[in-house]
PAZAPA-4460 file (N, C-alpha, C; in steps of 0.05 Angstrom, whole numbers, plus 32768, in hexadecimal, padded with zeros to 4 digits):
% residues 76
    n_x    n_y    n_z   ca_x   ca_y   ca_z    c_x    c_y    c_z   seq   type   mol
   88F2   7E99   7ED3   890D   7E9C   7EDE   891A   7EB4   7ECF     1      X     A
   892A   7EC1   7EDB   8938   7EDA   7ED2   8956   7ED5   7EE1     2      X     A
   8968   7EE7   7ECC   897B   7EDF   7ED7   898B   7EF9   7ECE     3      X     A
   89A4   7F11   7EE4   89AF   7F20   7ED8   89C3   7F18   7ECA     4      X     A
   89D0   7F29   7EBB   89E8   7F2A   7EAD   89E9   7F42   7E93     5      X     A
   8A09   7F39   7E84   8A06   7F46   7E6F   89EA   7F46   7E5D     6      X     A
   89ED   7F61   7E47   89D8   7F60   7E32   89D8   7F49   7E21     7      X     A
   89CD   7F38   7E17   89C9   7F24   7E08   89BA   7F29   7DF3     8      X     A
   89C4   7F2C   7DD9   89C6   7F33   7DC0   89A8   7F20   7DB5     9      X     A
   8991   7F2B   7DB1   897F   7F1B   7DB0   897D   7F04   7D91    10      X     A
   898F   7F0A   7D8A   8994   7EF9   7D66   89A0   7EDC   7D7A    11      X     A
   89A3   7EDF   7D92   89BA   7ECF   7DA0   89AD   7EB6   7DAE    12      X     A
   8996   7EC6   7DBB   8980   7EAB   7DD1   8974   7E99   7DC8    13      X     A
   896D   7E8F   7DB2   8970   7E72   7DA3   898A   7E5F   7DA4    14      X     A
   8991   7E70   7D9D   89B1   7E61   7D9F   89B4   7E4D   7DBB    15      X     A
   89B6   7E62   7DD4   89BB   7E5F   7DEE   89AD   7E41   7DED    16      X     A
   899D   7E38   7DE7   8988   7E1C   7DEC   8992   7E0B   7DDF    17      X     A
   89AD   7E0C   7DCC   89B6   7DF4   7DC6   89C9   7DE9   7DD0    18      X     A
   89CF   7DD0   7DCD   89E8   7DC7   7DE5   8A04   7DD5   7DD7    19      X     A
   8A17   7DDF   7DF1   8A2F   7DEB   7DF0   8A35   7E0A   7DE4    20      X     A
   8A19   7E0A   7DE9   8A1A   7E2A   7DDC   8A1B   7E3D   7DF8    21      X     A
   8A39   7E56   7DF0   8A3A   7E63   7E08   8A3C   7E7E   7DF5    22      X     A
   8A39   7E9C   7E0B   8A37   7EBA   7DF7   8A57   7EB2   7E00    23      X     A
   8A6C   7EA7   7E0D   8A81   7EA3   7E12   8A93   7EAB   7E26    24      X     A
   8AA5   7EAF   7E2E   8ABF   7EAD   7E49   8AB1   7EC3   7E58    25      X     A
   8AAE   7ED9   7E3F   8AB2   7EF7   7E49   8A97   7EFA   7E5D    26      X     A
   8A7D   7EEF   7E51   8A63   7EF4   7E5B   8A4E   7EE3   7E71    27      X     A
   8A68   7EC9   7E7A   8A61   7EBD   7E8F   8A66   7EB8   7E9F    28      X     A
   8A5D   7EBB   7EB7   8A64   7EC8   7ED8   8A7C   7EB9   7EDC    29      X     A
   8A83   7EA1   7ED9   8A9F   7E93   7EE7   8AAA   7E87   7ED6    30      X     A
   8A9C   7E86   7EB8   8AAC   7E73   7EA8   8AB3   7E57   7EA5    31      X     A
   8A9B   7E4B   7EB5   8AA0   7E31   7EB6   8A8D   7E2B   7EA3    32      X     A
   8A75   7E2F   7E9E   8A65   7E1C   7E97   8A66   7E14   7E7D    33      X     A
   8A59   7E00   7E7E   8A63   7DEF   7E5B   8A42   7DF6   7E43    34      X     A
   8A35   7E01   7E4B   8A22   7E0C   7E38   8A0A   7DF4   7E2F    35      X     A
   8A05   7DED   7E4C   89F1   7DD4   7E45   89D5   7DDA   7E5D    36      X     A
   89D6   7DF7   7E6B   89BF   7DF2   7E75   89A7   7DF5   7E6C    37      X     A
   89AA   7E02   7E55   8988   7E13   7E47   8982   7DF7   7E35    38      X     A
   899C   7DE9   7E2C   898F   7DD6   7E1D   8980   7DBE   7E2B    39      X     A
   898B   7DAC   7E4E   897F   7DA4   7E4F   8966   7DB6   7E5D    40      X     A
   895E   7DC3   7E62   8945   7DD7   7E63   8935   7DD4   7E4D    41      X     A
   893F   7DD3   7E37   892F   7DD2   7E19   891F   7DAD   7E21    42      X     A
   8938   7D9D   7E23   8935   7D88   7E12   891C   7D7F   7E37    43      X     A
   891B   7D83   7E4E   890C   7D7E   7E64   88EE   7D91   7E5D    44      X     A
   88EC   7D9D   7E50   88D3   7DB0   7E42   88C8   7D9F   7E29    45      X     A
   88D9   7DA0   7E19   88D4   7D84   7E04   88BA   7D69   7E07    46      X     A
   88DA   7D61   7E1C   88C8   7D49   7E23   88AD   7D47   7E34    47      X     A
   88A7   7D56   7E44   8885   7D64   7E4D   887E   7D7A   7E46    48      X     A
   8879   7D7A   7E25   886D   7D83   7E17   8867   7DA9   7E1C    49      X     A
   8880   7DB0   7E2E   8878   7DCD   7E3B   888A   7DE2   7E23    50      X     A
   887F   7DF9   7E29   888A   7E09   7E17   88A8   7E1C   7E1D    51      X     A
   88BA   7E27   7E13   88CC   7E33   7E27   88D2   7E52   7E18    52      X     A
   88D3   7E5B   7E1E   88D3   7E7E   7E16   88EB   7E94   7E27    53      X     A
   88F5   7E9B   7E15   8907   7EAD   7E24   890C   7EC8   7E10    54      X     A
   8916   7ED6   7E1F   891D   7EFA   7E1A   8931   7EFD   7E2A    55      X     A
   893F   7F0B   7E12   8954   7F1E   7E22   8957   7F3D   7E24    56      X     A
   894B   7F47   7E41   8941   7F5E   7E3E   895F   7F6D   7E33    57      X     A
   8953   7F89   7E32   896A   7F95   7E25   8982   7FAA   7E3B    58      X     A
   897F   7FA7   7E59   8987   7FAC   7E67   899D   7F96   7E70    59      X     A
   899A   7F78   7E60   89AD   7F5F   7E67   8998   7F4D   7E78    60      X     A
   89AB   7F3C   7E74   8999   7F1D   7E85   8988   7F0E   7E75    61      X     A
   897C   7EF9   7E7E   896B   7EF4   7E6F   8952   7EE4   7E81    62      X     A
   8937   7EE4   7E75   892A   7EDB   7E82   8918   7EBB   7E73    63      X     A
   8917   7EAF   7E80   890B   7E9B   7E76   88F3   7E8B   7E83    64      X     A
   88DE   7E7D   7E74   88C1   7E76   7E7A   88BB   7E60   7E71    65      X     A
   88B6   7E4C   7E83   88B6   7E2B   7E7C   8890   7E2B   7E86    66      X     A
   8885   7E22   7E72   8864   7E22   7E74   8861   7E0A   7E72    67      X     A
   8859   7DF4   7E85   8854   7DDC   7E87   882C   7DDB   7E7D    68      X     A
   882F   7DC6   7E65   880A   7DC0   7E6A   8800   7DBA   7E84    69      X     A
   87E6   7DBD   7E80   87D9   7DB8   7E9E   87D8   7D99   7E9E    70      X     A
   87D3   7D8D   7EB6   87DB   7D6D   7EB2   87B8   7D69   7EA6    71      X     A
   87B5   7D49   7E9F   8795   7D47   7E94   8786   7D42   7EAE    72      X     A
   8773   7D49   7EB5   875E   7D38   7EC9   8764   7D1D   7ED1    73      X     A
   875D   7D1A   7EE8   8759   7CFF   7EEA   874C   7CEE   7EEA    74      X     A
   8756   7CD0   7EDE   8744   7CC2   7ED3   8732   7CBB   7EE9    75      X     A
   8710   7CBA   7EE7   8704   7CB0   7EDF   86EC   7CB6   7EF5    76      X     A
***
């Protein structure tokens, strides 16, 4: 997933994945949101064991990559 916007200060995209964390007023499209989507993203990756990876290129935006394991075979 990719997404445009302002540059996002890369000391910053850790942050973004905890709950209520916003870059703030100035740098989000309408100003509503309460700073909980990357976290539950984190914590739905978590729980099936997938990995989540993101960059913020240096032109702005940011992109992010949810890698689910492969499921196991089936039994039997």
């Amino acid at each position: 997933m990719a997404s445009s916007g302002p540059v996002i200060p890369p000391a910053d995209v850790d942050r973004l994945f905890q709950p209520f964390q916003r870059l703030g007023t100035t740098h989000a499209s309408n100003g509503t949101g309460h700073g909980l989507g990357l976290s539950i993203v984190a914590a739905i990756a978590t729980a099936h064991d997938a990995a989540v990876t993101a960059h913020a290129p240096p032109e702005g935006g940011l992109h992010i990559e949810v890698n689910f394991p492969a499921p196991p075979p089936p039994a039997g």
